[in-house]
C-alpha positions in Angstrom: 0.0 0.0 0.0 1.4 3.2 -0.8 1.6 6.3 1.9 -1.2 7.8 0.0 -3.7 5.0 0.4 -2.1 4.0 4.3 -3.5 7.6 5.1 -6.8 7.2 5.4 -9.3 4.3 7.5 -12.5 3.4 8.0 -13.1 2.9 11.5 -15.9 0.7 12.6 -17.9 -0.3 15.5 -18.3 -3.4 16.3 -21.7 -4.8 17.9 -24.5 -3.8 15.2 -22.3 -2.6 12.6 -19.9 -5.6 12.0 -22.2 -8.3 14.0 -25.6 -8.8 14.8 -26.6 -6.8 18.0 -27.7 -9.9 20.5 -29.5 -7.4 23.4 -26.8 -8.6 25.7 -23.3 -8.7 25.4 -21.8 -10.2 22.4 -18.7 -12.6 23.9 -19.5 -16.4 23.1 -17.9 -17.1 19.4 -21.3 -18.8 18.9 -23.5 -15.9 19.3 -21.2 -13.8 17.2 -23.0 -13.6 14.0 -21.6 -11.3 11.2 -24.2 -9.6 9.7 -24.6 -9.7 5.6 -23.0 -7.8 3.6 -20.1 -7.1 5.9 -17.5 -8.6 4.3 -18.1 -7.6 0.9 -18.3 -4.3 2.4 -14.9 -4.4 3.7 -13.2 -5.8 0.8 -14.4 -2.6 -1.5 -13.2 0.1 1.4 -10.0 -2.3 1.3 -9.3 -2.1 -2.1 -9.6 1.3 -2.5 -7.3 2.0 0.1 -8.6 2.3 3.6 -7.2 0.7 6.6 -9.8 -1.0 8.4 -9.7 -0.7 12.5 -12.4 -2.0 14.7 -13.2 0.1 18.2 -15.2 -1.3 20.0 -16.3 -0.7 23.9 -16.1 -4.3 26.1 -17.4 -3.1 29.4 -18.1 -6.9 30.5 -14.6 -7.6 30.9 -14.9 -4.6 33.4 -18.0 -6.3 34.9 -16.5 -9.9 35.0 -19.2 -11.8 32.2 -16.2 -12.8 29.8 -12.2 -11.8 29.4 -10.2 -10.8 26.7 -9.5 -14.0 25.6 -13.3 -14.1 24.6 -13.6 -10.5 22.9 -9.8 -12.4 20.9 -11.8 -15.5 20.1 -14.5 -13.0 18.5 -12.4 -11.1 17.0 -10.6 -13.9 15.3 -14.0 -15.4 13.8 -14.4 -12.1 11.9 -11.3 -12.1 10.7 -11.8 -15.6 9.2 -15.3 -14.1 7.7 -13.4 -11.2 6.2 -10.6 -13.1 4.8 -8.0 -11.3 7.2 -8.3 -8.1 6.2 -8.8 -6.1 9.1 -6.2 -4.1 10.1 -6.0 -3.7 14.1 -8.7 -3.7 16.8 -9.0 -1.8 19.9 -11.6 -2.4 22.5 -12.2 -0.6 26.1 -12.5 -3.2 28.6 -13.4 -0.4 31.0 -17.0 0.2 32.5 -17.9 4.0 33.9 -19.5 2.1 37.1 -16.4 0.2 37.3 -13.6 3.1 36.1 -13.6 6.3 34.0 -11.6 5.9 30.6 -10.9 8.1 27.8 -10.4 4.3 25.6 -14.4 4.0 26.3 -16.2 5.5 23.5 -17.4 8.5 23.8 -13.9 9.1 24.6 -11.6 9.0 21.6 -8.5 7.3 22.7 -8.5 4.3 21.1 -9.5 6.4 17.9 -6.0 8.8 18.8 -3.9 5.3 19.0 -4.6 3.8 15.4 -4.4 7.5 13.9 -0.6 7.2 15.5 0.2 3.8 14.8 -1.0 3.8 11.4 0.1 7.7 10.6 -3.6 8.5 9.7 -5.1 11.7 8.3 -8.1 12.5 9.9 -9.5 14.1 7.9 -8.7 11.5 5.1 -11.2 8.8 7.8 -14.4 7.9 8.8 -16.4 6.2 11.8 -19.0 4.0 10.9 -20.9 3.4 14.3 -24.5 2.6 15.6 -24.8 4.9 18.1 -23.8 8.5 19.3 -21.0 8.0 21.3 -19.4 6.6 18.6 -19.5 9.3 16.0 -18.7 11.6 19.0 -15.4 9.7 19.6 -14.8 9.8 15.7 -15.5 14.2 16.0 -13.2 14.2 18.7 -10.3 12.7 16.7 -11.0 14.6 13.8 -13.2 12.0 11.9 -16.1 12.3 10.0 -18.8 9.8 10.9 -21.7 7.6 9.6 -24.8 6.4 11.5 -26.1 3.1 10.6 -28.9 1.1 11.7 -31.9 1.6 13.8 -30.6 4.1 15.9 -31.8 7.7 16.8 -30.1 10.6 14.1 -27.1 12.5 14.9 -27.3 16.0 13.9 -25.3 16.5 10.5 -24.5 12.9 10.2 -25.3 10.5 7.8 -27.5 8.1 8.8 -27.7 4.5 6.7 -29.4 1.4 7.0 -26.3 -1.1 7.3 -22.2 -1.0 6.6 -22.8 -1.8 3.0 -24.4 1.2 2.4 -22.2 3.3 4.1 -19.2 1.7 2.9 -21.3 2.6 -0.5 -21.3 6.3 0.7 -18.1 6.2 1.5 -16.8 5.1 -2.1 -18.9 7.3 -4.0 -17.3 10.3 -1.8 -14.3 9.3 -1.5 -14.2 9.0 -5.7 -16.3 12.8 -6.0 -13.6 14.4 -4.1 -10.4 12.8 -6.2 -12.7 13.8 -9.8 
């Protein structure tokens, strides 16, 4: 990959944008289901360049329902559904009952990290997430961000119905602003 294309990532919840939202927590390999469409969608984003980092918030660790080896194990089956592709993951294990953390989405930590590692242009990313607090974390690092799902709006934000369609979005803009 040249430094051009290593510039820019799509960064991407996890629970109800990569897998099926369970009601619970998502920790058991079993009852992680990736949801259609997902790893198509990452292949296109892939090939046209973007690093692909998953943040995702694991506040059961924090509670004691599963460890890290579980959110790995997880992990690890949606690698093998995506054919390996995914860059990193980062996950908060932290709970605000438990601890305060800036790695726990809203915060935007674990955002800051890859954006280091990876020498990232902000500006150049995106946050694909279900929820507020996730397109908050992406605003506070400088990223522009993408609601999916069923999920209340977020002022000026796109809001989709699934990562394909975003990851749709996010090749049609990414190819109006290089025209």
């Amino acid at each position: 990959m040249n430094d051009f294309a290593s510039a820019k990532a799509v960064f991407l919840d996890r629970d109800g944008v990569l897998n099926a939202e369970i009601g619970d927590y998502v920790w058991r390999p079993a009852d992680f289901v990736v949801l259609p469409g997902v790893p198509e969608a990452l292949h296109a984003l892939h090939a046209a360049g973007y690093r692909l980092i998953v943040v995702t918030n694991q506040a059961g660790i924090a509670k004691g329902l599963y460890g890290p080896a579980d959110v790995a194990a997880c992990h690890q089956k949606l690698q093998e559904a995506c054919g390996g592709i995914i860059d990193a993951f980062y996950y908060a294990p932290g709970h605000p009952s438990v601890s305060e953390s800036l790695m726990r989405k809203p915060g935007s930590l674990m955002l800051e990290r890859a954006i280091a590692r990876f020498r990232l242009d902000p500006s150049q990313c995106w946050m694909v997430g279900d929820r507020a607090r996730d397109l908050e974390a992406g605003a506070r690092a400088g990223v522009r961000g993408i609601l999916v799902g069923e999920t209340e709006p977020v002022a000026g934000a796109p809001h989709l119905a699934n990562l394909p369609a975003a990851a749709a979005y996010i090749l049609r803009h990414d190819s109006a602003r290089q025209a």
